[in-house]
N, C-alpha and C positions, 0 to 999 in steps of 0.2 A: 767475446764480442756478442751482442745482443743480435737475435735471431728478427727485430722488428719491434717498431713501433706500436705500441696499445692500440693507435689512430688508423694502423692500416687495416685492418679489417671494416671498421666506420665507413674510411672512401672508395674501397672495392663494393661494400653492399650498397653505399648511397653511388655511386657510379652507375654499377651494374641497375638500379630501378631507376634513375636519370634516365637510362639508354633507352631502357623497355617501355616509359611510362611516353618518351617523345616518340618512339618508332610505332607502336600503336595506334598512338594521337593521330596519326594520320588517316591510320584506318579507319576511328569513329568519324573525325571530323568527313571522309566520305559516305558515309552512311549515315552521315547526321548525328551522330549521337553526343551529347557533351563529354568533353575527355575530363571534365572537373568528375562525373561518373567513375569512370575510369580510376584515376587515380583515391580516388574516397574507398573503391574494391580493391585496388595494388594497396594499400596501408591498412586493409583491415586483413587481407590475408598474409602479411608478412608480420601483423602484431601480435600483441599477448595473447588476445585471442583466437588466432590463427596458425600459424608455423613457428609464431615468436622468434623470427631471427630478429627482430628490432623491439627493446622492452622501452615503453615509453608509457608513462603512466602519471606523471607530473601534471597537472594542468596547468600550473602559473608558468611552467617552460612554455610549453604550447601558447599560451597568452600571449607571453613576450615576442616568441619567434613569428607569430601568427603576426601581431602587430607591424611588426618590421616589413614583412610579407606586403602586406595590405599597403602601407606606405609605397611600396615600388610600384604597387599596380595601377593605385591610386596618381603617382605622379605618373603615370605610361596613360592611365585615361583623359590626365590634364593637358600632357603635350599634344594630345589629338583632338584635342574638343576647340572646336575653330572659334574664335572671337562671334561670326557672326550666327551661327550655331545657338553659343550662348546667350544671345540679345535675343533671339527668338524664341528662346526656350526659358528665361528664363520668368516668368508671370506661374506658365505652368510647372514649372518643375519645382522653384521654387517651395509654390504650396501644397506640393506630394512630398517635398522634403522635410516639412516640418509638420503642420496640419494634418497631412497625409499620414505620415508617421504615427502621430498620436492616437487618426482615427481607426487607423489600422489595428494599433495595440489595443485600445480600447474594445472595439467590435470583438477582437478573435479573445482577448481577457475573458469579457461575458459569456463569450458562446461558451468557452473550456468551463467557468465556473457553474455554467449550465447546463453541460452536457455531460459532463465527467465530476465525478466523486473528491475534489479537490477543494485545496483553502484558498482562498481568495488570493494569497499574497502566491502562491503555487498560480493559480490564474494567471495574475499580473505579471510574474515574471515570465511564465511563455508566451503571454500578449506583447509584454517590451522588448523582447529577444528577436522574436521573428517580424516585429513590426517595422523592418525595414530592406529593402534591396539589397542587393547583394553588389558592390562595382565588381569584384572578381569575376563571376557568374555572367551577369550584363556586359560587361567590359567584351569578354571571350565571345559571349553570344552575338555580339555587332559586328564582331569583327568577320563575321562568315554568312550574314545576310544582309540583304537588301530593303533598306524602307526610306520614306522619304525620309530629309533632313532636318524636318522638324520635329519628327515624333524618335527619332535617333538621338537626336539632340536632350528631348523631354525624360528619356528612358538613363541618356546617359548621367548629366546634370543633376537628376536625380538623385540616384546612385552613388555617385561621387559626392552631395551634399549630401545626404542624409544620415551618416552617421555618424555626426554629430550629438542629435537631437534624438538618434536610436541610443549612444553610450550615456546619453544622461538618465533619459526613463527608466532604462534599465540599474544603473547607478542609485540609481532616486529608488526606485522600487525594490533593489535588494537593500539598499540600507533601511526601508521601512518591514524589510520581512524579516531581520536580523534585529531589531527595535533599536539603530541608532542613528537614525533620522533625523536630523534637523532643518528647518523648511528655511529658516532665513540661508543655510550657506547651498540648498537644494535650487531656489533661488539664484542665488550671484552665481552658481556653478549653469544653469540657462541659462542667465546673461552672457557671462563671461565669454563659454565656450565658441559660441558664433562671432560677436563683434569681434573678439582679440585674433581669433582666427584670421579671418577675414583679412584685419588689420595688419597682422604677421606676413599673411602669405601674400599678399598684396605690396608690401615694402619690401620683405627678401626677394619677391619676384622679379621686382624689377633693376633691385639691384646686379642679381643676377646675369640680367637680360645686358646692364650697364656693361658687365664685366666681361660675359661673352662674345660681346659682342666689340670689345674693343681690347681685349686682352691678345695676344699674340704668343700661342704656348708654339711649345718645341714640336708635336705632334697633332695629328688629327686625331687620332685615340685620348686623347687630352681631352677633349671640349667634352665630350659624353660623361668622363667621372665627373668633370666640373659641373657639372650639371645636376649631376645627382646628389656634388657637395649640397648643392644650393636646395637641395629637398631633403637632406638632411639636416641643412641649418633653418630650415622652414617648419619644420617638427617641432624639432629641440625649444627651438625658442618658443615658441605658441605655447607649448606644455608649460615651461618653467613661468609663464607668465600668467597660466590659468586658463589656455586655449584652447580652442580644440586643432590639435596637428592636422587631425585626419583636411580638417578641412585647409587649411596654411598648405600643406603639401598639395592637394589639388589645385589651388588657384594659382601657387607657384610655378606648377605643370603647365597653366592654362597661358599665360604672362611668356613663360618659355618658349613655347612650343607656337606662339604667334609672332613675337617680333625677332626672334634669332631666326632668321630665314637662310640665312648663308648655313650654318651650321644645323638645320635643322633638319635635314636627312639623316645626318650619322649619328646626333642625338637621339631622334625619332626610333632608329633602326637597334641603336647599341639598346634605348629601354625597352622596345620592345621586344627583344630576347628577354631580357633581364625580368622583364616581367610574366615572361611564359614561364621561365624557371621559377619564380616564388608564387605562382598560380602552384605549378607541379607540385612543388616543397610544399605549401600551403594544406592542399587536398592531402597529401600523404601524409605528413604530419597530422590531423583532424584524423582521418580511417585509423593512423595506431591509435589513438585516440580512444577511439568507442571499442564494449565491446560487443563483438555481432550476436553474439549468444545470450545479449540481454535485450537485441531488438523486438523478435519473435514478444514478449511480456508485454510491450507497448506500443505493439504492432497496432491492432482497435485501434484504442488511443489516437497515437500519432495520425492516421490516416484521417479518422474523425477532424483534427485540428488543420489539418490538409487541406481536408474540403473546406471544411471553415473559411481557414486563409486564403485561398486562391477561386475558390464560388461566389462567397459572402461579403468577407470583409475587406478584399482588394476590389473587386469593381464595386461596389458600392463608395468605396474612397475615391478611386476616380473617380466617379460619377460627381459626389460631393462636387471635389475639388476642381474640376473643371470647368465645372456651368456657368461660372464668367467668360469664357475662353470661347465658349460652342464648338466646340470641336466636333465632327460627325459622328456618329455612331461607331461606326468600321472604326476609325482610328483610337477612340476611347477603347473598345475591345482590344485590339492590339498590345495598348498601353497597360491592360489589366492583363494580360494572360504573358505580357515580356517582361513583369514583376518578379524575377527569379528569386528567389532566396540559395544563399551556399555559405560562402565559409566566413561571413559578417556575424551573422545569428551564432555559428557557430561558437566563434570566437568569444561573441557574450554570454552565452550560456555557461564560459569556463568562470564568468564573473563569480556566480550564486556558490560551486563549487569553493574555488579561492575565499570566499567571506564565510564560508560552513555553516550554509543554509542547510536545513535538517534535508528537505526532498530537492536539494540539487544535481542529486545523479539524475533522478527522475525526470528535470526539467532537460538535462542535455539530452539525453533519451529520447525526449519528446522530440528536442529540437532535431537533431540528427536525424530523426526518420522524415522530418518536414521537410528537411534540405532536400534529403533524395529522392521523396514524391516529387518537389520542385526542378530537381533537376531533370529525373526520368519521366515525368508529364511534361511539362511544359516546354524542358528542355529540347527535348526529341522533335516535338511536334510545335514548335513556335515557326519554322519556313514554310509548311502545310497551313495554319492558321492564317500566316499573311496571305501567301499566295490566293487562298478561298474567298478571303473577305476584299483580296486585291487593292491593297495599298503597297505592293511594290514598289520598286524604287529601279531605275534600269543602271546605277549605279550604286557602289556604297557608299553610306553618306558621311563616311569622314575621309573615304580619297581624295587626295590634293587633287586637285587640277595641273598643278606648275611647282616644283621640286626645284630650286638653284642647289647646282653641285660646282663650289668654289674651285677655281682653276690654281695650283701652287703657283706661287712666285708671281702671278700676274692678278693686275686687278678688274676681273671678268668671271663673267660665270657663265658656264654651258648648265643652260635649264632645260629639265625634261617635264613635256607637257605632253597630260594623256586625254585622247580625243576621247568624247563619249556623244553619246543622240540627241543630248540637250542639252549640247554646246551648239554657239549660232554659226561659228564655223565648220563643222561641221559637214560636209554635201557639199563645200565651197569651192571653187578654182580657187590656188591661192593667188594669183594676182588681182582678183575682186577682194581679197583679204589680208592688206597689208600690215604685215608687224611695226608698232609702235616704232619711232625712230631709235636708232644707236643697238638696233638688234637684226640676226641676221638668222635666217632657216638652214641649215647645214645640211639636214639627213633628215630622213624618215623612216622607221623601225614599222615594217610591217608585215605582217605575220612572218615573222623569223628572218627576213628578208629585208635589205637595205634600198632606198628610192632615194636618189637624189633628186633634190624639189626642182623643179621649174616652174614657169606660172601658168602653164594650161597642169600643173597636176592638182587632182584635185583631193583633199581633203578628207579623210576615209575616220568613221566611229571607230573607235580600236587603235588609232597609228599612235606613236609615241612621237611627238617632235621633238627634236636635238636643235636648241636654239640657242645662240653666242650671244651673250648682253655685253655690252663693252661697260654698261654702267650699273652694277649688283645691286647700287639700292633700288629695291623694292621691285625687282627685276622679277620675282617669282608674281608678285602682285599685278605687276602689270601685265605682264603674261595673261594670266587669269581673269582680266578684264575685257581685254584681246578678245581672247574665246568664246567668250558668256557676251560679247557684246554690249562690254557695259560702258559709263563715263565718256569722256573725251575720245577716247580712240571706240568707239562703236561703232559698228561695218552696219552697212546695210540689210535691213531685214529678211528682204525676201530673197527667197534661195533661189537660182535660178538653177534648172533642168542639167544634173553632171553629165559628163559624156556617156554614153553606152559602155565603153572598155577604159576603166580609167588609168591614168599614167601610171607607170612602176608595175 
């Protein structure tokens, strides 16, 4: 009888750095530090270069699995990025997603062929690799501060657009350093990629949304795979038709994660594990990747293209790119220094490798040490930054306001609503602030502690409301109009003076 499986060593080592890489994340994330850091240190010192318990040295594997990766995260950024988010963001983000892109690759291309001893087509391709955001990077980094909702919006929308238009340049540009270029299919391949995109993830989305929303599975653990079916039939199809997935898989996120409201917590909640895990997987897989004993040679270098990209040729793209918009000063800064680069650039850098490009180890080289100037600058210090230039936010700006959580067997939903300072209820008595009709106030969750409501209690920033909708459509929505004081059911403006000792 066989003593074990080839595979069990594989899920003891990847276990055992699962365990270590989440239990830590905690501790950067308290001290600020990006755990994508982290994990990029845990895969270089368990690679070839390192301890070499793990040999990994393929880069078209890493391509592949990397791609997969980005897809999950990519759809975890679409489910959270709010419809009206999007309508506000997108003029500017838009044109940092594609514009921006180009002006970025272009600028850092020159300065590399100008400051460094390299070929032009060596320039270009570390100007197209890193000329775009990172969603992995960005994604992680919102999720642990504070800015307003529009410049969140701008950083996220971004992000999630733009690498599109980063896999083409770069595409474009390694098949002109490889000499088999042709501009007419260079061409239809921009075209292609964004319309058919678009087009994909816009009609899976909603079919999606059709079926979630009216399908009837055996379980609640059910609705979250079906969901992620539907960002994997939003890929697939985009690609086989000429598209670009990356972006199909976002907008199908974005479609999802706005009108499935009954089910949109345990989706919400099942991709955003799902997506920490292939952030982790991601970063570790990229550190076997490199080796560290070749950074030290392109240490200069790489820094040189650092400052470049994150001094030179990203706020001056902002700047560009936004002067339709006026956007303030403070906010343009922001927007230029929450440009993260991490495991996007990465990932195309394996392109030039895969097609054997003469100095493509050189170019990953480069790229890999930009990642982690970007993550360890900008990273560490993007909550110091806001805070200085004070465009905070006193909440974050993808928290819902109003969460329906579907009650079994009955058709009502108990929705949790979270009080914040620039809610109009807020400082309220609730009897000056009554719930839309067919809803009822049950409980109040505050600080650890339960209130049962009456209408001299008054309304505290912080409480959680526990509220009964007898009627689920749109029951989170209306909630949320409730609070913010908007439409039809809007309360009266002025707040009047709460009691001294308030109820509960």
């Amino acid at each position: 009888m066989s003593d074990g499986l080839p595979v069990d060593p594989v899920v003891l080592i990847a276990a055992v750095l699962l365990a270590f890489a989440v239990l830590v994340a905690g501790v950067t994330r308290r001290v600020q530090t990006p755990s994508a850091l982290l994990f990029l240190g845990i895969g270089m010192l368990v690679g070839d270069d390192g301890l070499a318990i793990i040999q990994l040295s393929d880069p078209s594997v890493v391509q592949n699995l990397g791609v997969v990766a980005l897809l999950v995260i990519l759809f975890d950024g679409g489910l959270t990025t709010k419809p009206t988010d999007l309508r506000r963001a997108a003029g500017p983000a838009s044109l940092l997603a594609t514009v921006g892109v180009l002006l970025t690759s272009a600028i850092t291309a020159f300065g590399v062929w100008l400051l460094l001893d390299v070929e032009v087509a060596t320039a270009a391709l570390i100007g197209a690799v890193v000329g775009s955001t990172d969603a992995a990077a960005v994604f992680a980094m919102l999720r642990g501060i504070r800015l307003p909702r529009r410049l969140a919006a701008i950083l996220k929308v971004e992000s999630g657009a733009n690498d599109p238009i980063a896999i083409v340049i770069t595409l474009t540009v390694v098949e002109f350093a490889v000499g088999g270029a042709d501009t007419a299919n260079v061409l239809q391949l921009a075209l292609l990629q964004p319309v058919v995109g678009i087009a994909v993830g816009g009609g899976i989305g909603m079919l999606g949304v059709v079926v979630l929303r009216r399908v009837r599975l055996s379980a609640d653990a059910l609705y979250p795979v079906l969901a992620l079916a539907v960002a994997g039939v939003a890929y697939g199809l985009a690609a086989m038709l000429g598209g670009s997935g990356f972006f199909a898989v976002y907008l199908a996120g974005v479609l999802v994660g706005a009108k499935v409201d009954r089910r949109r917590r345990s989706i919400r909640d099942f991709h955003e594990g799902l997506a920490n895990v292939a952030e982790i997987g991601l970063f570790l897989m990229l550190g076997l990747l490199v080796f560290p004993t070749q950074l030290p040679g392109v240490a200069a270098a790489g820094l040189l293209v650092a400052v470049l990209l994150t001094f030179v040729a990203r706020p001056i793209t902002v700047l560009l790119c936004l002067l339709p918009f006026r956007l303030p000063p403070r906010e343009q800064a922001v927007l230029g220094w929450g440009g993260l680069r991490g495991a996007v650039p990465i990932v195309l850098a394996t392109f030039p490798i895969t097609a054997g490009y003469e100095d493509a180890l050189y170019v990953f080289d480069i790229v890999f040490f930009v990642v982690l100037v970007s993550i360890l600058l900008q990273g560490t210090t993007i909550t110091k930054v806001i805070e200085w230039l004070g465009v905070t936010s006193s909440r974050r700006a993808w928290a819902p306001v109003a969460e329906a959580l579907p009650l079994d067997d009955v058709d009502a939903d108990l929705v949790e609503a979270m009080l914040t300072d620039d809610l109009l209820v807020a400082g309220r008595w609730l009897r000056d602030v009554p719930l839309p009709s067919g809803m009822l106030l049950v409980a109040i969750a505050r600080d650890e502690q339960v209130v049962v409501p009456r209408g001299d209690t008054v309304l505290l920033s912080g409480d959680v409301l526990m509220i009964i909708a007898e009627d689920p459509r749109r029951a989170a929505d209306r909630i949320t109009a409730w609070a913010r004081g908007e439409g039809d059911i809007a309360v009266d403006r002025a707040r009047p003076e709460p009691p001294a000792v308030p109820d509960g």
